[in-house]
C-alpha positions as a printed Julia matrix, in Angstrom:
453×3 Matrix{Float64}:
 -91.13  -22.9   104.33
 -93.28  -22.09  101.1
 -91.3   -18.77  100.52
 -88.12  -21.31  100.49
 -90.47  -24.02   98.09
 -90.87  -21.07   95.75
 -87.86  -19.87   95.81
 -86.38  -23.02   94.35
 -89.05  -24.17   91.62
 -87.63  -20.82   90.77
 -84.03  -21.3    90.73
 -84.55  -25.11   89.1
 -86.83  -23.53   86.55
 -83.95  -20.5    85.29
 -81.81  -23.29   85.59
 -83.5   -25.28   83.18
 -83.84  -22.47   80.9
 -80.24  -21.49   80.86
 -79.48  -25.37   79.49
 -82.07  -25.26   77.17
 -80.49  -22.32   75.36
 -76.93  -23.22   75.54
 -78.35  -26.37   74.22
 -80.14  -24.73   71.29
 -76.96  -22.63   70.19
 -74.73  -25.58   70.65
 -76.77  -27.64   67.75
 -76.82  -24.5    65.82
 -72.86  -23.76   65.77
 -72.39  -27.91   65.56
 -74.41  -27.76   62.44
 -71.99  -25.31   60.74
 -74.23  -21.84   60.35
 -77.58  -24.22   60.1
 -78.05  -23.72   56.8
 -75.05  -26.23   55.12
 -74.89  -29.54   54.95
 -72.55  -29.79   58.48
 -72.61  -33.58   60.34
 -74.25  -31.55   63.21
 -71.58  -33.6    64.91
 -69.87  -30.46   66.95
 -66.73  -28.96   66.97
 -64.93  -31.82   67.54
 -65.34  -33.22   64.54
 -63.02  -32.24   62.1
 -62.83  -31.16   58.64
 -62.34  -33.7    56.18
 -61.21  -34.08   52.41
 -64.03  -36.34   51.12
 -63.37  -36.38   47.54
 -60.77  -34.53   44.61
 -61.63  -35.18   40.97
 -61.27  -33.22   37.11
 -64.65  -31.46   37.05
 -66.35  -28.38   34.44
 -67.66  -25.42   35.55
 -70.97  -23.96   33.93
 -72.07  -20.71   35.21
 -72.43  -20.98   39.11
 -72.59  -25.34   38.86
 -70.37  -27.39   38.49
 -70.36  -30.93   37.06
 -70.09  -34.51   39.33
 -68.31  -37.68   39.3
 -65.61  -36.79   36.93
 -62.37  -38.42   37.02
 -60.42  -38.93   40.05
 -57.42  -36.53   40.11
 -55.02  -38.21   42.76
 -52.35  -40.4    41.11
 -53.81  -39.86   37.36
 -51.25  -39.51   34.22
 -53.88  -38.48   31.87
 -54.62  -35.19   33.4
 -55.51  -32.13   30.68
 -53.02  -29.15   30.76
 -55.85  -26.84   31.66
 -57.3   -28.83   34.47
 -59.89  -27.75   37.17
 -59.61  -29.88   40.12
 -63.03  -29.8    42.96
 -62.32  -30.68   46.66
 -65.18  -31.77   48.4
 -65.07  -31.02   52.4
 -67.1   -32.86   54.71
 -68.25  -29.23   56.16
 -69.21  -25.62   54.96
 -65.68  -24.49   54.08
 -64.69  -20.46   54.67
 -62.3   -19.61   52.29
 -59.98  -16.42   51.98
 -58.6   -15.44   48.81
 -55.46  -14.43   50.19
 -54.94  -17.85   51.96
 -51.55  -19.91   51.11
 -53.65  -22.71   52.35
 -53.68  -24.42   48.74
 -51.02  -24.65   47.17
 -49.6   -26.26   43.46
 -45.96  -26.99   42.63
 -44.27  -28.5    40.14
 -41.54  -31.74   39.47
 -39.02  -29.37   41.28
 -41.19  -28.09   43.57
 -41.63  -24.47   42.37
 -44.67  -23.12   43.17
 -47.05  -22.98   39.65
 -49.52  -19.54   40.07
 -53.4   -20.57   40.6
 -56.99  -19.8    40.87
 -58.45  -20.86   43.88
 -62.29  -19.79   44.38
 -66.0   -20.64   45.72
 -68.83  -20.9    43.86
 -72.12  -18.76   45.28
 -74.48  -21.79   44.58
 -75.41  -22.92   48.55
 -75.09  -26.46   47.11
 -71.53  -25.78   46.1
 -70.53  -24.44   50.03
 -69.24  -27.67   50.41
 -66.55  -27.15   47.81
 -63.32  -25.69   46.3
 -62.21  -25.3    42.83
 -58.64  -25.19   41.62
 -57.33  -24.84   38.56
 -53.68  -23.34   37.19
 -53.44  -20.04   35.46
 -51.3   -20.87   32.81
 -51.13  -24.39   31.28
 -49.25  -27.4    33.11
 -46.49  -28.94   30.53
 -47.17  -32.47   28.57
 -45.57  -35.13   30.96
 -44.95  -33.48   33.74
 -45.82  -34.13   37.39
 -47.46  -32.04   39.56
 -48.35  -31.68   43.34
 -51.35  -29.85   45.15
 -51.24  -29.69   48.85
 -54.01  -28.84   51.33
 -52.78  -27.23   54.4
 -54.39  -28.28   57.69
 -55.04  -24.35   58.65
 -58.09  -24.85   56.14
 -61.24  -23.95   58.4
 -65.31  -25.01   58.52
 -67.42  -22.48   58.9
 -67.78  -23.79   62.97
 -64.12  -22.77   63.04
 -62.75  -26.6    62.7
 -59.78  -27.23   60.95
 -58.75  -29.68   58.42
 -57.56  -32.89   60.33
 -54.7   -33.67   58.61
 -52.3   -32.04   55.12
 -53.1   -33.88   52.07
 -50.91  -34.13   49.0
 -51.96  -34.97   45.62
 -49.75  -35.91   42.76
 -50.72  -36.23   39.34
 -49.32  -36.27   35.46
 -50.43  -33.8    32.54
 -51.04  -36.08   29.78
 -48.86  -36.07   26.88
 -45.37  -36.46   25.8
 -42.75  -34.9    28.25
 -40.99  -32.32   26.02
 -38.2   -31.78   28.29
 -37.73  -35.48   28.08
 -37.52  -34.94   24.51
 -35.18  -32.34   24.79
 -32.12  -33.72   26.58
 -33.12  -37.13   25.08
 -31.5   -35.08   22.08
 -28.49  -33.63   23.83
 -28.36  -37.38   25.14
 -27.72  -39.34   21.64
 -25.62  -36.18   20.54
 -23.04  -37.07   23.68
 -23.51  -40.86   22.95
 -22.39  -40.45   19.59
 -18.84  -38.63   19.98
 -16.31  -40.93   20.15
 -14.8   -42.3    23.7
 -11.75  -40.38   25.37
  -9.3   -42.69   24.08
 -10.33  -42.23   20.66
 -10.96  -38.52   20.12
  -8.55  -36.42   18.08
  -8.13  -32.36   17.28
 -10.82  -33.12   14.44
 -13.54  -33.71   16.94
 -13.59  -30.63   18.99
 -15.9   -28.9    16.94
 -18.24  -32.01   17.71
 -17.38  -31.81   21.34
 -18.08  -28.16   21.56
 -21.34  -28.3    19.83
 -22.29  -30.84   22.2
 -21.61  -28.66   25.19
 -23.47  -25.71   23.41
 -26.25  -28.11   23.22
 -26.31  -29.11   26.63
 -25.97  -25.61   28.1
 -28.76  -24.68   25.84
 -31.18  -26.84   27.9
 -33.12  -25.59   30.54
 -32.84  -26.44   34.31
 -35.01  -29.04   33.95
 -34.0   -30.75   31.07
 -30.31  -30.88   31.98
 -32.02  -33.28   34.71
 -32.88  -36.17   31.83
 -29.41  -35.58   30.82
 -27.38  -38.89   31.56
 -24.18  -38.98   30.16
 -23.08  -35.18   30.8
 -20.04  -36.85   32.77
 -18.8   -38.13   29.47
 -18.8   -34.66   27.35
 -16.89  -33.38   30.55
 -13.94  -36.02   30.19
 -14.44  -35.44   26.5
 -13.93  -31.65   26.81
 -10.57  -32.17   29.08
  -9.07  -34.35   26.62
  -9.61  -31.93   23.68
  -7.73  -29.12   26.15
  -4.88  -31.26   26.45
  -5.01  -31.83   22.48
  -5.13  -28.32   22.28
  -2.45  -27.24   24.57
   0.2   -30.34   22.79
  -1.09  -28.79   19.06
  -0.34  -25.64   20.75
   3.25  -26.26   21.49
   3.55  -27.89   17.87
   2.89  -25.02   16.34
   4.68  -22.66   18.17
   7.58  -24.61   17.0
   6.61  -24.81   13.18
   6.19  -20.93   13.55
   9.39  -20.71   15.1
  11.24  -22.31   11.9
   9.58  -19.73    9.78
  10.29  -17.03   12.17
  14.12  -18.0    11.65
  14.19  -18.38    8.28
  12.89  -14.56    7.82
  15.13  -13.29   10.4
  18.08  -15.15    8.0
  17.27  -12.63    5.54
  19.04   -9.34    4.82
  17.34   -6.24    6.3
  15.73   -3.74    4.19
  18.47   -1.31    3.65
  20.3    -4.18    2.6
  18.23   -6.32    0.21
  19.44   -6.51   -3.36
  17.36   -8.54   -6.67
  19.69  -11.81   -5.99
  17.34  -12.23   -2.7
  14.23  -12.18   -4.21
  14.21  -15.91   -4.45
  14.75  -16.58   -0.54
  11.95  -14.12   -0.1
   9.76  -15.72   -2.12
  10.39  -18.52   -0.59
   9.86  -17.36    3.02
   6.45  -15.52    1.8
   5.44  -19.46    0.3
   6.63  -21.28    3.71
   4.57  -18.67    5.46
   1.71  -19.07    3.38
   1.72  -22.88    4.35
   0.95  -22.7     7.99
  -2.35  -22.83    9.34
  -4.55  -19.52   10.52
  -3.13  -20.98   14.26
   0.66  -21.06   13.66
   0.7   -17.79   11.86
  -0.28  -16.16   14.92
   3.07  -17.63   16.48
   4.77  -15.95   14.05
   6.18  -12.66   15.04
   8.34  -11.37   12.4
   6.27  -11.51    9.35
   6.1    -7.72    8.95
   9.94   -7.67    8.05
   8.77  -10.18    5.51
   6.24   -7.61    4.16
   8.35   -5.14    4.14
  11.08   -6.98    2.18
   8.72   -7.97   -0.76
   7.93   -4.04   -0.62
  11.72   -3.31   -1.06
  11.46   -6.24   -3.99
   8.83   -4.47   -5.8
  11.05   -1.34   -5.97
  13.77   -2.89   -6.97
  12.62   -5.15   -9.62
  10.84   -1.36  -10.46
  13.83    0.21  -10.66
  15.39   -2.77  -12.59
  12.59   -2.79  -15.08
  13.59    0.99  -16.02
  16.95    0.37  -16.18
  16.55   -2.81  -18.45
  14.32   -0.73  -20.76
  17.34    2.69  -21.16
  19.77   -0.09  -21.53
  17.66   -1.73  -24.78
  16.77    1.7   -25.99
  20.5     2.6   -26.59
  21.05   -0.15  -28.41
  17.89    0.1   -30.07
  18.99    3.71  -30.98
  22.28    1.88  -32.01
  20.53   -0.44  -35.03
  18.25    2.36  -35.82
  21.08    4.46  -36.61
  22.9     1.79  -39.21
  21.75    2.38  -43.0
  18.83    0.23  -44.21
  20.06   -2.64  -45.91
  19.37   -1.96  -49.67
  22.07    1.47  -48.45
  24.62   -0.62  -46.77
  28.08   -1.03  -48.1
  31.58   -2.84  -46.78
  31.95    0.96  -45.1
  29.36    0.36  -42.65
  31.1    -2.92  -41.81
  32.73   -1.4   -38.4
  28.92    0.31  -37.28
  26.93   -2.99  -37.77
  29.86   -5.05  -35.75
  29.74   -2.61  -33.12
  25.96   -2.68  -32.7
  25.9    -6.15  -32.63
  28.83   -6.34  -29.48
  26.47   -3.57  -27.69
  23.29   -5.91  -28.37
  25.18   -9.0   -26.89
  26.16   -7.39  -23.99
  22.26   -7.52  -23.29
  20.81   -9.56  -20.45
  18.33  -11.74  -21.89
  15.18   -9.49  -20.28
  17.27   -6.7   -21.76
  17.33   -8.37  -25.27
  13.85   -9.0   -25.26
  12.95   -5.13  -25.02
  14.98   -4.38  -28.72
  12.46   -4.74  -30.81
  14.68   -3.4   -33.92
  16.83   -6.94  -34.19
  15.86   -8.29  -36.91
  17.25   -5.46  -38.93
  20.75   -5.88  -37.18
  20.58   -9.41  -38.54
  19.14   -8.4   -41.72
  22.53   -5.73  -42.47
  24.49   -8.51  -40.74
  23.53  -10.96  -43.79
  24.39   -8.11  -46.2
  27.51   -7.53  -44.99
  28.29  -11.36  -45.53
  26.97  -10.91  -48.88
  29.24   -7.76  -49.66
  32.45   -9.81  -48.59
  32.22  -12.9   -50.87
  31.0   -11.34  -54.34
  33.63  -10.75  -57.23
  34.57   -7.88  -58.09
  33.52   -6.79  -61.27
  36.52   -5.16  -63.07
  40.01   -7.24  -62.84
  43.68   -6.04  -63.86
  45.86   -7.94  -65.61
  48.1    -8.68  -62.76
  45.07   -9.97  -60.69
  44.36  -12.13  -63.64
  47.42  -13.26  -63.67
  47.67  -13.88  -60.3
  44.73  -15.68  -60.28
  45.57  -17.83  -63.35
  49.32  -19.33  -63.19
  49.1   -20.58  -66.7
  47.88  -17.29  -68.43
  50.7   -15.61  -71.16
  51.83  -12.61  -70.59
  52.47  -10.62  -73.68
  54.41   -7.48  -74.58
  54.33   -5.9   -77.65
  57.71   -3.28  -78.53
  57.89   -0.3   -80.67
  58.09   -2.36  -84.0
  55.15   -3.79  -83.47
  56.88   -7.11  -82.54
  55.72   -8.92  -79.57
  57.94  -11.04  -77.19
  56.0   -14.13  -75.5
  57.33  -15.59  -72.68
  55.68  -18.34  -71.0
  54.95  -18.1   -67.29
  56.3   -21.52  -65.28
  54.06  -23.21  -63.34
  53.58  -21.87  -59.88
  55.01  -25.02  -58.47
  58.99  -23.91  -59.92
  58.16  -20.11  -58.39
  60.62  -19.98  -55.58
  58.71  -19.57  -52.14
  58.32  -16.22  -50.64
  61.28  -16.09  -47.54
  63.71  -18.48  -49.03
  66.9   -16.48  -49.51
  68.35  -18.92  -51.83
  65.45  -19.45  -54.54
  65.51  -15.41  -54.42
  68.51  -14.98  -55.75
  68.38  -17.39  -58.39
  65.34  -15.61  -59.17
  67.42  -12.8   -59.55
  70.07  -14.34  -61.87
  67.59  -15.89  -63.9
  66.15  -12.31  -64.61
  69.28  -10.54  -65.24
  70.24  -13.74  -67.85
  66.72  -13.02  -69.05
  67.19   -9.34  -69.74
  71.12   -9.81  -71.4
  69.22  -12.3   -73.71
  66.6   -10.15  -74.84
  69.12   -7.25  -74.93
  71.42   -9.49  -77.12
  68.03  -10.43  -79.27
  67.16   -6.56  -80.15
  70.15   -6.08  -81.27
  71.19   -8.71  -83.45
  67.4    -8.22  -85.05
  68.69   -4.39  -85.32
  72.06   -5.19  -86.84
  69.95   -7.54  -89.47
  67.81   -4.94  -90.03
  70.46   -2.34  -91.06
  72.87   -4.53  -93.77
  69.37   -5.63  -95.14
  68.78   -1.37  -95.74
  72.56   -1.6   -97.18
């Protein structure tokens, strides 16, 4: 009976021992390691986000009771952010567990550490590696995987938004492309002219990033702007192909190459000025405007050619004039010479007349020659004088020394050249003429004798 009383005071007491141990560890492990600042409430009791706020780091402390991050717009692009746990937090660097993204949820790269300081255990200090953009929003989620020292989890994910101070400069940015699209005119007003607008607009918008094409609000409107100027373009299209065309025709009209002659350099010319007049566009519509090239080519030549022939054709009848005496030589002989170089010099083309440039002396012996027809001559017989006075006396003196006068009649009693009837009264009047003057010489000789008697 007392080996059995013994036996369990024994048992009770190892019992009581066992309890008192488990106790003992059990408020150790509740406490979180014993040496934090746990709740000692167990491992039930989860791990809770007690506070989140801007904070500065100096050394291995950092500062208190700095502004609350959640839901600020006034946050610094370079922020670090301190979560306070309720519990000793165990934190692994290569944990996902904290995260930061941005307004379109891409993730932003940051630091995540502990400090060594035991009163910093407690806490967790974020902050981004590059810094956040003026305006913008961000997000930092705490996953619930995040563990206490005791091995408790976080009870719950937490998100918390906030905005970097500043102006947003993507806002800025298609606030830009914005007016630029507000100011083009509306679909039913836009012409050919605005296309350069419209593309620049488009250049502008596809210039923006991601993000800023976002703000954009009237996009829809450059894309019914842009399908109007392609229909513009196709109807100005179809325009000019038929301007072209007409051009195109009117150099096909001409002759070809092997054909072309001076008298169509005009239509060329032409062609080469109606050609000249389309725009850089219908030009390209115009498929024939090498034989136009070509043809002012064969022009050249020819008015080349032309040019040469113009300048032997004025030499010869340069040679011509400078051949002909000088005009202080010339006499009526040369008459025929001067006459001939002037019908060689008239059969000139004008261009051709222009290249003579020994003229003026043709012209010169040419006013000679008048000169040479009408002057006097100098030495006059008595028959011209007589002819040329009707009223002069002719005289004619006979061996004796006697002289018969006669006086001429007036020209107006001279029978007419061609009448047959006043020339043969001429005839007896000079045959009664010549018996009287016969009779006279020699009654004056039969005087003369009886007077010797």
């Amino acid at each position: 009976m007392n080996m059995n009383n013994k036996f369990m005071k024994v048992l009770f007491s190892g019992i009581l021992s066992l309890v008192l141990v488990f106790g003992t560890f059990g408020a150790v492990f509740a406490a979180g390691g014993g040496g934090g600042g746990g709740t000692g409430t167990g491992q039930t009791d989860p791990v809770k986000l007690e506070e989140a706020y801007l904070t500065t780091i100096s050394g291995d402390v950092s500062s208190t009771g700095g502004n609350a991050i959640k839901d600020n717009k006034n946050v610094e692009a370079n922020p670090t952010i301190k979560l306070v746990f309720n519990k000793n937090i165990v934190w692994d660097p290569t944990s996902n567990a904290i995260t930061l993204t941005n307004w379109n949820g891409n993730l932003v790269d940051i630091d995540v550490k502990k400090l060594t300081n035991d009163a910093e255990k407690r806490n967790i200090f974020v902050s981004p590696k590059a810094p956040l953009k003026s305006g913008k929003t961000y997000i930092l989620k705490i996953d619930n995987t995040i563990k206490a020292n005791n091995g408790n989890t976080l009870a719950e994910k937490v998100t918390i938004t906030f905005t970097v101070a500043g102006i947003d400069e993507d806002l800025v940015s298609a606030q830009q492309v914005n007016d630029f699209i507000t100011a083009l005119p509306e679909v039913s007003a836009l012409t050919l002219a605005d296309k350069t607008a419209v593309v620049n607009a488009r250049k502008a918008y596809s210039g923006l990033t991601v993000d800023q094409q976002k703000f954009v609000t009237n996009e829809v409107k450059l894309t019914e702007l842009e399908k109007k100027i392609e229909a513009l373009v196709l109807a100005q299209t179809e325009a000019d192909k038929a301007t072209a065309q007409k051009v195109g025709d009117l150099i096909t009209a001409l002759p070809q190459v092997s054909a072309l002659t001076l008298a169509d350099k005009t239509a060329v010319v032409n062609a080469r000025k109606v050609y000249s007049g389309l725009t850089v566009e219908q030009q390209k519509f115009v498929t024939n405007v090498a034989k136009l090239t070509e043809l002012e080519k064969k022009i050249e030549a020819l008015e080349l050619a032309q040019t040469e022939a113009d300048k032997a054709a004025a030499q010869k009848v340069g040679d011509l004039i400078t051949a002909l005496p000088e005009v202080s030589a010339l006499t009526l002989a040369d008459k025929e010479s001067v006459a001939e170089a002037r019908k060689a010099y008239d059969g000139l083309t004008k261009t051709q007349k222009q290249l003579v440039n020994n003229q003026e002396k043709l012209v010169g012996l040419e006013s000679k020659l008048a000169e040479l027809e009408n002057k006097p001559t100098d030495q006059k017989t008595p028959e011209s004088d007589h002819k040329s006075n009707p009223n002069t006396i002719v005289t004619d003196q006979n061996p004796t020394g006697q002289v018969n006068v006669a006086a001429k009649n007036d020209n107006k009693k001279l029978p007419k050249t061609g009448d047959s009837s006043n020339v043969w009264a001429s005839l007896f009047g000079s045959i009664l003429l010549a018996l009287g003057l016969v009779m006279l010489t020699i009654n004056r000789r039969g005087k003369t004798e009886k007077s010797r008697i």
